[in-house]
C-alpha atoms as an extended CHARMM CRD file, in Angstrom:
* protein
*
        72  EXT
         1         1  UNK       CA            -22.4840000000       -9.3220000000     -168.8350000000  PROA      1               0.0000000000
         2         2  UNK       CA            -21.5690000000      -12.8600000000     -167.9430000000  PROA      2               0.0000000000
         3         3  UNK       CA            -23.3160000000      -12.5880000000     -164.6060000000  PROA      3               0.0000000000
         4         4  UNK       CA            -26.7290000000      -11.9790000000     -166.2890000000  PROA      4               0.0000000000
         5         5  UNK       CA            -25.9720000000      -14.8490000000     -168.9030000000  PROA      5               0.0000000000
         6         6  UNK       CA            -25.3120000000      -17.2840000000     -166.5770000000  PROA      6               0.0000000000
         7         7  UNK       CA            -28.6230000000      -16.3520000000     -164.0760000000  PROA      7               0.0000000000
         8         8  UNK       CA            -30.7700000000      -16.1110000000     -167.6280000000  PROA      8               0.0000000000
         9         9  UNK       CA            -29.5490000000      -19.4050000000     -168.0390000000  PROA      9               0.0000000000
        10        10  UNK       CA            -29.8340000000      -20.9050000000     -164.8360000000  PROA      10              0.0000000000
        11        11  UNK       CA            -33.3910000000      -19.1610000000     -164.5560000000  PROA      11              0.0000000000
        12        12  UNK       CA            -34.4040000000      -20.7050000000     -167.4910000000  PROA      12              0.0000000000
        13        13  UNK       CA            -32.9360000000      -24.1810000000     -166.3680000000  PROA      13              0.0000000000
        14        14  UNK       CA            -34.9100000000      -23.9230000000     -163.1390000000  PROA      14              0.0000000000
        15        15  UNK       CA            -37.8400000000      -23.2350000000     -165.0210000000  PROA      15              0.0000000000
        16        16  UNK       CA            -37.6710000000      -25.9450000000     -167.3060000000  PROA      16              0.0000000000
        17        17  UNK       CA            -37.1210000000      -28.3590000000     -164.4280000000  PROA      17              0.0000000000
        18        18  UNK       CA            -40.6200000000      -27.3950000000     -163.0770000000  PROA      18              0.0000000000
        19        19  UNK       CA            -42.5780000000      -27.3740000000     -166.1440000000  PROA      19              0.0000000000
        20        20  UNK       CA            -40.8730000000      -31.1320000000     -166.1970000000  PROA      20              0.0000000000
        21        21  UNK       CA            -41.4660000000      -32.2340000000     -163.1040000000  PROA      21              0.0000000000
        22        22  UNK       CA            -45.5230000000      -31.1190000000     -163.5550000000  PROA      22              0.0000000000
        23        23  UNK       CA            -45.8090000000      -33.4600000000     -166.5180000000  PROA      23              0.0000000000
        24        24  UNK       CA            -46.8110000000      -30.8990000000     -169.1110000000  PROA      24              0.0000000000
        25        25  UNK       CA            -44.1470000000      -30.6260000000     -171.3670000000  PROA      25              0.0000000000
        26        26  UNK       CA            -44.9040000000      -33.4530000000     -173.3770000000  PROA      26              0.0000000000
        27        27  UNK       CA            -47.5670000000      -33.6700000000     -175.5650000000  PROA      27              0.0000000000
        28        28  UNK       CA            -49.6910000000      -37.2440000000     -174.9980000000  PROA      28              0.0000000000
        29        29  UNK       CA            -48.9100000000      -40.9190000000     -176.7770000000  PROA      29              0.0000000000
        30        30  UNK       CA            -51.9740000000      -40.5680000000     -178.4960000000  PROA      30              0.0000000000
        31        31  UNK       CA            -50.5490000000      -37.3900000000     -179.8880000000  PROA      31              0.0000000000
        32        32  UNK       CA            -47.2930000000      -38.2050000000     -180.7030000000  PROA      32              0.0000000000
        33        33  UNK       CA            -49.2150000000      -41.2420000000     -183.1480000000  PROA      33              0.0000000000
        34        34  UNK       CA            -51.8420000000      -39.0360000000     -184.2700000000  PROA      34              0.0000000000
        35        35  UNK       CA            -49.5010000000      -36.2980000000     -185.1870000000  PROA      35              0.0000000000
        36        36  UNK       CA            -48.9280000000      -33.0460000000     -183.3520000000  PROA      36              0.0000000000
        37        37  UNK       CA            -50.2840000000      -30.5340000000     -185.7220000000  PROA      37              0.0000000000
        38        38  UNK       CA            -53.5570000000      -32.4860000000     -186.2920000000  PROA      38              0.0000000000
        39        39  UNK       CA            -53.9070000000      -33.4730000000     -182.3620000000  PROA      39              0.0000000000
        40        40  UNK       CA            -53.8570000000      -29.8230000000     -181.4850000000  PROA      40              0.0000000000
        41        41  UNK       CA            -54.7630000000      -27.8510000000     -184.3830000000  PROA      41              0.0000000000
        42        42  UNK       CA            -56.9340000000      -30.2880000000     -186.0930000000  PROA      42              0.0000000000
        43        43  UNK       CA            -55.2330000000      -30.1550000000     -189.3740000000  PROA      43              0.0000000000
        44        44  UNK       CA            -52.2240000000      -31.0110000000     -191.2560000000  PROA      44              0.0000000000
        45        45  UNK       CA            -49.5520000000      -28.7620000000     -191.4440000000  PROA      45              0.0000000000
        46        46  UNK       CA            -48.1400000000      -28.7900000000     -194.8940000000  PROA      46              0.0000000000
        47        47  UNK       CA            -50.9860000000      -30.6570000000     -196.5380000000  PROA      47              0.0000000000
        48        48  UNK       CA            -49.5540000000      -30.8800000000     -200.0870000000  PROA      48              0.0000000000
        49        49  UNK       CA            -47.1090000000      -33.4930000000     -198.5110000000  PROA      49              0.0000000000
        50        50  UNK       CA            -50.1900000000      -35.4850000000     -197.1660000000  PROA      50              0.0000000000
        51        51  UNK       CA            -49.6610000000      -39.1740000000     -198.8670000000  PROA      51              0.0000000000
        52        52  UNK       CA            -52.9130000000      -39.8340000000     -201.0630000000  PROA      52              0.0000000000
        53        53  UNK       CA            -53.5210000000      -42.9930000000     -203.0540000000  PROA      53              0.0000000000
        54        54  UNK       CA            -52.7470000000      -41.6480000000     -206.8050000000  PROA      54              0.0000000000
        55        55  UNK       CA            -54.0630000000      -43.3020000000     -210.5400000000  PROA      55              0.0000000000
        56        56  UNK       CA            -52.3350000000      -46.0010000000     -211.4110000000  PROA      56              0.0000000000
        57        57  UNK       CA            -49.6800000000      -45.3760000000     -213.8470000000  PROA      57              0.0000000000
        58        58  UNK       CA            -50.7440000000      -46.5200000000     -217.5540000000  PROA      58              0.0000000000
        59        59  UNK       CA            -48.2490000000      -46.1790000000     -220.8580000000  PROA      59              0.0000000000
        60        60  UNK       CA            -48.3110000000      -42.6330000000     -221.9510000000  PROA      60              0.0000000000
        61        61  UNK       CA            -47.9310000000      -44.2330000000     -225.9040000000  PROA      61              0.0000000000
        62        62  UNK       CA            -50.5840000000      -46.1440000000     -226.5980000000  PROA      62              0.0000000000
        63        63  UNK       CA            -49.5470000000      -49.9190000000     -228.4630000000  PROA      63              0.0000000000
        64        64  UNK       CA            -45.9030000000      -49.5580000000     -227.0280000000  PROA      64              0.0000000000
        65        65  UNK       CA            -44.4570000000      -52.0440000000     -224.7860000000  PROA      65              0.0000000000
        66        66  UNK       CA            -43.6240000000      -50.0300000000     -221.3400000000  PROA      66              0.0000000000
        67        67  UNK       CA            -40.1010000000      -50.2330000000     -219.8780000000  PROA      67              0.0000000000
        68        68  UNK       CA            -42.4440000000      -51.0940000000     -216.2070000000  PROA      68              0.0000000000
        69        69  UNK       CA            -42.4530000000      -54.9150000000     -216.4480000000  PROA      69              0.0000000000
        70        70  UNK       CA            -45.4880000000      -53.7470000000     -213.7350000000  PROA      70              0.0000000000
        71        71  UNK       CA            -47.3740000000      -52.1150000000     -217.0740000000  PROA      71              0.0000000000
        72        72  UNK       CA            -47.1680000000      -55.1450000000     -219.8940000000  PROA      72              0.0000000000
């Protein structure tokens, strides 16, 4: 049982050494600044944690003074 761990894992080492060496396991600068999921799927993975310009926050009571010095 050891023997076949250690030859699955040396296999697998050997094999990840190649794919290395060919230049393929990395996915391209422009990728990596574009973002993987959009550079190769072409679109966002989990979209509802896209950021997206949101309304400007305005005093929920209208005539009070807001606790935001931002809001006076």
């Amino acid at each position: 049982m050891i023997l076949l761990s250690l030859s699955t894992f040396a296999l697998a080492m050997a094999l990840m050494a190649a794919v290395n060496l060919t230049g393929t396991l990395r996915v391209s600068e422009e990728g990596e600044r574009e973002g993987i999921d959009i550079h190769e799927h072409g679109v966002p993975a989990y979209p509802e944690y896209v950021i997206q310009p949101s309304a400007p926050a305005t005093n929920p009571i209208p005539g009070a003074e807001s606790a935001d010095p931002f809001l006076r």
